[in-house]
N, C-alpha and C positions, 0 to 999 in steps of 0.2 A: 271240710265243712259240709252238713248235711245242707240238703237242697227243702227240709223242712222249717231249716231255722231262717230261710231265706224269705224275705218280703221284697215285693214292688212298691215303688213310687218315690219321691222326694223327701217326702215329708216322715215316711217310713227310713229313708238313708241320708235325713237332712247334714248329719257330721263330715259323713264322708262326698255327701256332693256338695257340703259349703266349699269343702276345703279346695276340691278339682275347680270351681269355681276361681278361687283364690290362684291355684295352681296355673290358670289360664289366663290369667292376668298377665302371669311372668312372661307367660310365653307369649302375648299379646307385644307386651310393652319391650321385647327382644327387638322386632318389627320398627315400633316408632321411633326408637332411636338412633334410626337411619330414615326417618320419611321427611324433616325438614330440612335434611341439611347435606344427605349425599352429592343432591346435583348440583351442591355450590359447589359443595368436598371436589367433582372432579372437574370442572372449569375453572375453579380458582386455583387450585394445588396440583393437578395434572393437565390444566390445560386443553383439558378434552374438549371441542369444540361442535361436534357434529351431534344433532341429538342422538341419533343413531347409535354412536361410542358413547355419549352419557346414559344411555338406558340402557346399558350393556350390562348392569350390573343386577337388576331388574329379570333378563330374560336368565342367566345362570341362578338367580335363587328360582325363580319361577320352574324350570325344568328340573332343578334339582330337588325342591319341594312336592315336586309334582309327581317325581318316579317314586318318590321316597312313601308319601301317602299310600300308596298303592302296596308297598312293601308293607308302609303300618298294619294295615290290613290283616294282612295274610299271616304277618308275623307275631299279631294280636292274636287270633284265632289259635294258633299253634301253641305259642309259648306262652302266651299270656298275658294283659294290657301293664300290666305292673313294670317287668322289665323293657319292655318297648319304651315307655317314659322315662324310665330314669337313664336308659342310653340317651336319648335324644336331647339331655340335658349335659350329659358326658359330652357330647360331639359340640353343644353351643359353648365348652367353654372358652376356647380358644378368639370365638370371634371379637370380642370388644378389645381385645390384645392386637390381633390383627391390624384393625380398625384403627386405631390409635397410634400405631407402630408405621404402617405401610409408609414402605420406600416408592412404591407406584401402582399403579391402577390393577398392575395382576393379582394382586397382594390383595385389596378391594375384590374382584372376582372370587378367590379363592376364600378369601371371608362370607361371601355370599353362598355359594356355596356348600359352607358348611352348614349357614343358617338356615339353608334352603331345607337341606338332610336334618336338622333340626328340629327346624319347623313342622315339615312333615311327623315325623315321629310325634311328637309332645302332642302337637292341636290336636292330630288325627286321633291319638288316643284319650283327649281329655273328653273329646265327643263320643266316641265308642263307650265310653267307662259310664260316663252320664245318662247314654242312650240305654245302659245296662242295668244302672240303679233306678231309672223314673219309670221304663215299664211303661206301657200302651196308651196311657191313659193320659199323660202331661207331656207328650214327647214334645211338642212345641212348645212350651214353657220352658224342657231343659234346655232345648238348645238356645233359647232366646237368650235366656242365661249365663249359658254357656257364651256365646259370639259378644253378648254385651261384656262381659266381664275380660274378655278380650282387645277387642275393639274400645271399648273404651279407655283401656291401657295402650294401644296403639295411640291416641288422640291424646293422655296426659304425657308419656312418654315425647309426643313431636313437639309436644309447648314444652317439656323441659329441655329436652335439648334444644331447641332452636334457643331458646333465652339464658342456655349456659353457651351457648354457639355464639349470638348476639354480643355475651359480655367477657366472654375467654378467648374466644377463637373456636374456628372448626373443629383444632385438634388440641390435647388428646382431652380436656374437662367432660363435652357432652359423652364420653365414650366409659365414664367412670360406673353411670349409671348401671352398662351394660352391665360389668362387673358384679354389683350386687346384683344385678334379678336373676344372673347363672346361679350364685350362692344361692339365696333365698330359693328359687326353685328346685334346685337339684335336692338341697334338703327336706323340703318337703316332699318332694315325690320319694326318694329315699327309707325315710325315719317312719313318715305317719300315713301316706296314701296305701289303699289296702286293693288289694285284686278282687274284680266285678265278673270273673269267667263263672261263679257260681249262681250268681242272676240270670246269665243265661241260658244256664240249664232251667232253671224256676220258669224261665217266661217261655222255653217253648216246650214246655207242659201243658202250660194253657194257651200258647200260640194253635195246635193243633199238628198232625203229622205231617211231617214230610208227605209228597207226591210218592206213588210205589216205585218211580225211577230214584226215588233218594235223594243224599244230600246233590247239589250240581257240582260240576267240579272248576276248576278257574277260572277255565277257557269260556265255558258258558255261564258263569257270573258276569264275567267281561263284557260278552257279548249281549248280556240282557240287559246293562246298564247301560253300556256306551249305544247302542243301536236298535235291539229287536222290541221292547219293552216300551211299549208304547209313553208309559210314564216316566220309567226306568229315563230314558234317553231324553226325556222333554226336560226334565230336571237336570241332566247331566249338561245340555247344550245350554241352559240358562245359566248354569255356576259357570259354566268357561266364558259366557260373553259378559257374567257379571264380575270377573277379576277382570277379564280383557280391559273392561272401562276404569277398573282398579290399577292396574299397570300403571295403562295411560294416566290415569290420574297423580298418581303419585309418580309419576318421572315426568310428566310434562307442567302439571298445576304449578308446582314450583318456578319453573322457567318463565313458565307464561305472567304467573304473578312477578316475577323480577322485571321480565322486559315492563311493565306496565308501571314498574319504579317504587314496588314493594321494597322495604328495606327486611334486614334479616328476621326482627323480631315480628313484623305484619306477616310473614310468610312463615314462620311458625304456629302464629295464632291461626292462619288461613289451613294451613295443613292438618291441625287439628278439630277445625267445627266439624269435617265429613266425618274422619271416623268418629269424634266424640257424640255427633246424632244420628250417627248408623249405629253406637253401640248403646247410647239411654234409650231410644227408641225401640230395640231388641227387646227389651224388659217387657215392653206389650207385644209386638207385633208377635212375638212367639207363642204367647197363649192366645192372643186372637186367634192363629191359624188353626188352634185345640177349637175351637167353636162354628168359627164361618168359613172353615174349609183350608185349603194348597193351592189350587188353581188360580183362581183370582187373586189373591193378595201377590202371588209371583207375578202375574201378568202385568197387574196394574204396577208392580214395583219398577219391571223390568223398563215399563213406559215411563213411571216418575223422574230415575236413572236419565232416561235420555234428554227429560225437558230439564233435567237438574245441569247436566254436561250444555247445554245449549244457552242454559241463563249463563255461566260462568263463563262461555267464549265471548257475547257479545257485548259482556259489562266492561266495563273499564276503572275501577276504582273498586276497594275495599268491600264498599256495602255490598254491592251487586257479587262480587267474589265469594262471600259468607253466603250471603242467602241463598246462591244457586250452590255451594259447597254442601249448605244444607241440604236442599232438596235429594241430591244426590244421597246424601246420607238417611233419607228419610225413606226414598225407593230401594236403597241395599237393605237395611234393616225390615221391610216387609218381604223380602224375599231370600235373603241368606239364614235362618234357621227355619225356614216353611222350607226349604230345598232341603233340607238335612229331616226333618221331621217326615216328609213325603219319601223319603230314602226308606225310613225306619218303616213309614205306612206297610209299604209294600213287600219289603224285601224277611222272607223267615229267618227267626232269631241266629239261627245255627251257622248262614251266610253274609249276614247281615254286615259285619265288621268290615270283608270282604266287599261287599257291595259300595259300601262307605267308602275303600279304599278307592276303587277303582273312579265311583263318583269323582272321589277328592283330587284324584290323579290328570281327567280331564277338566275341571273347575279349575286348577292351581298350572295346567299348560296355558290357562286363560292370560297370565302374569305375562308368561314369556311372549307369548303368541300378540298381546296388546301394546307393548314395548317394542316386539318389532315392525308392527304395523302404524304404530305410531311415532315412532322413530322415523321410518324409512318417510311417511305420509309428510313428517314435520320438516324433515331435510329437503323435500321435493317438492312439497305443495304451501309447505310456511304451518307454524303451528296452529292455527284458527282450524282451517281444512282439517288437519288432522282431526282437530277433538270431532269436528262436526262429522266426519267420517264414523268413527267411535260410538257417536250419540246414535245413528243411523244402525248400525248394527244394532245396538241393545235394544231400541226401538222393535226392529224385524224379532228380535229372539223372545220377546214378548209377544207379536203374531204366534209366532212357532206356538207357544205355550197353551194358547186361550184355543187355536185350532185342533190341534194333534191332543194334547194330555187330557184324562179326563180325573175328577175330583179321586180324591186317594183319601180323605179320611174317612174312616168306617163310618156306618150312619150311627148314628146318637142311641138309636133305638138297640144297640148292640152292646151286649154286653161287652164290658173291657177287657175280659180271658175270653173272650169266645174265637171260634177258630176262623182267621182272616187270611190261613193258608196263603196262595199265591195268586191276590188279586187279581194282578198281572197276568198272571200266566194264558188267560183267552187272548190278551191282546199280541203276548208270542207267538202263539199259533198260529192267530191273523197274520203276523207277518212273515210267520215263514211260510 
């Protein structure tokens, strides 16, 4: 395909980015149908008692999502985002079988697992693909897009299963679910999703040249994202403490809402208000961030997150649960596609997918890293402590954010092709 017949933006590729929309749902809603009802799945059916072994299942998708992102990456760049996705739907179809089946908790692990490698794959490239077809000028809008249409299938996903959990059992009904979104997904990424490596030649045309040292090579993609990059790393340590509090949330919120005398279906509907207004919420806060910046809206989210975590430990009843589940959902959703948008800000087309991986890589060790910190916190200190431990960090990674990062979207006055080279790149030098 000529790189002449190629156009930037949305609205220009609205067929094929409705559809990755759609496509990310699937892979959303893969997630939810384990968010209301795993932690009963292993105290009731295995017995697992310690939070610690119930969140256990949590830290293996979380690391194995986490390495796996980083591989989308690289593997996107090379061969190309097309088949990156429709493996990653290959490897998820085994799990709701698993799920369903399990003779005991390793069976659970090794399900996760997969989902983790799954996971990775699919999200990481429905974001690379989008971030390929909308082009400089809406990158906050796609991903807002992009995460709500996710996330939001995370949050009807945990009300269905919890209320086929509620009226069937734990096993195997909620798990049937699974079944059809591996179908449904695989085929569409399959038959009608189309390869976006032609857009990215188009956008760094008018992105501008490369530096005369070239494209970078891993080692120092890595290094620019996870540490030297003054923005590069302000955003990468904000996605890892914004799943950390994700983790915690979804392996402790359940617990905590039981001991509190939740019955199955409350705890369903509890599990789904965060992500279902971390993902309607998405729909603006991503094009705000196209207008009034990255910086603030992350910071301030990263603070919302913590007073969200802190209404939810000291309510005690329903209402208070929702509304502080809200909050929570309302500080991720101003900060998890401005983190992905500020990624795209900064980082040149050509490594960009790359950059994303690595981001994605430290963001999604947030999983595991939040599970066992709130695990071991909840065994040793009583669950309260924990979350309020949690809330305290995301608090501080908002410090980090408003101190250290400075704004990443171009000024207004700039043209949309104009060349945005390597922002970044004075504040590397700073730090080496």
């Amino acid at each position: 395909m000529s790189d002449v017949s190629i156009e930037l933006g949305i609205r220009r590729n609205l067929g094929q980015f409705s559809l990755l929309v759609v496509v990310n749902a699937f892979v959303g809603a893969m997630i939810g149908m384990e968010r209301s009802i795993l932690p009963a799945l292993a105290e009731q059916e295995f017995q697992l008692a310690a939070r610690s072994a119930v969140l256990s299942f949590i830290v293996v998708f979380g690391i194995t999502k986490a390495f796996t992102n980083y591989l989308a990456g690289r593997l996107s760049d090379r061969f190309g985002r097309k088949h990156v996705l429709v493996g990653g739907w290959l490897v998820a179809a085994p799990v709701p079988f698993l799920l369903m089946w399990a003779p005991n908790w390793a069976w659970v692990l090794a399900a996760n697992a997969l989902l983790g490698v799954s996971q990775g794959l699919t999200w990481s490239t429905t974001v690379i693909m989008k971030i390929d077809l909308a082009g400089p000028a809406k990158r906050g809008l796609a991903m807002g897009l992009n995460e709500f249409a996710g996330y939001f299938a995370v949050a009807g996903s945990a009300l269905a299963t919890g209320l086929l959990a509620a009226r069937y059992g734990l096993r195997p009904e909620p798990f049937y679910l699974g079944v059809a979104f591996v179908a449904l997904g695989l085929a569409l990424s399959a038959l009608v999703v189309r390869e976006t490596k032609h857009h990215v030649a188009a956008e760094s045309k008018l992105h501008g040249e490369l530096p005369r040292e070239g494209l970078p090579t891993q080692r120092q993609v890595f290094w620019r994202t996870t540490l030297l990059d003054r923005n590069l790393s302000s955003v990468t340590q904000a996605g890892l403490v914004n799943n950390l509090n994700d983790g915690m949330a979804w392996g402790l919120f359940p617990v905590f809402f039981a001991v509190a005398r939740m019955n199955l279906e409350q705890i369903g509907i509890l599990a789904a208000i965060y992500p279902a207004t971390w993902g309607i919420a998405q729909l603006f806060t991503g094009a705000w961030s196209d207008r009034v910046g990255r910086k603030w809206l992350i910071a301030s989210g990263m603070w919302a997150q913590a007073l969200g975590i802190g209404a939810v430990t000291i309510s005690t009843g329903f209402a208070g649960f929702a509304a502080g589940g809200a909050l929570l959902g309302v500080g991720t959703a101003m900060v998890y596609p401005t983190l992905l948008a500020a990624i795209g800000d900064v980082a040149h087309p050509s490594w960009r997918a790359s950059s994303v991986g690595v981001y994605r890589l430290w963001r999604d060790l947030g999983y595991a890293i939040g599970a066992v910190v709130a695990g071991v916190a909840a065994d040793v200190l009583g669950l309260a402590s924990a979350m309020w431990l949690v809330a305290a960090l995301t608090f501080a990674s908002g410090v980090v954010v408003a101190v250290r990062m400075a704004e990443t979207l171009p000024p207004r006055r700039r043209p949309a092709g104009s060349n945005l080279r390597f922002e970044s790149e004075k504040s590397v030098q700073r730090a080496l």
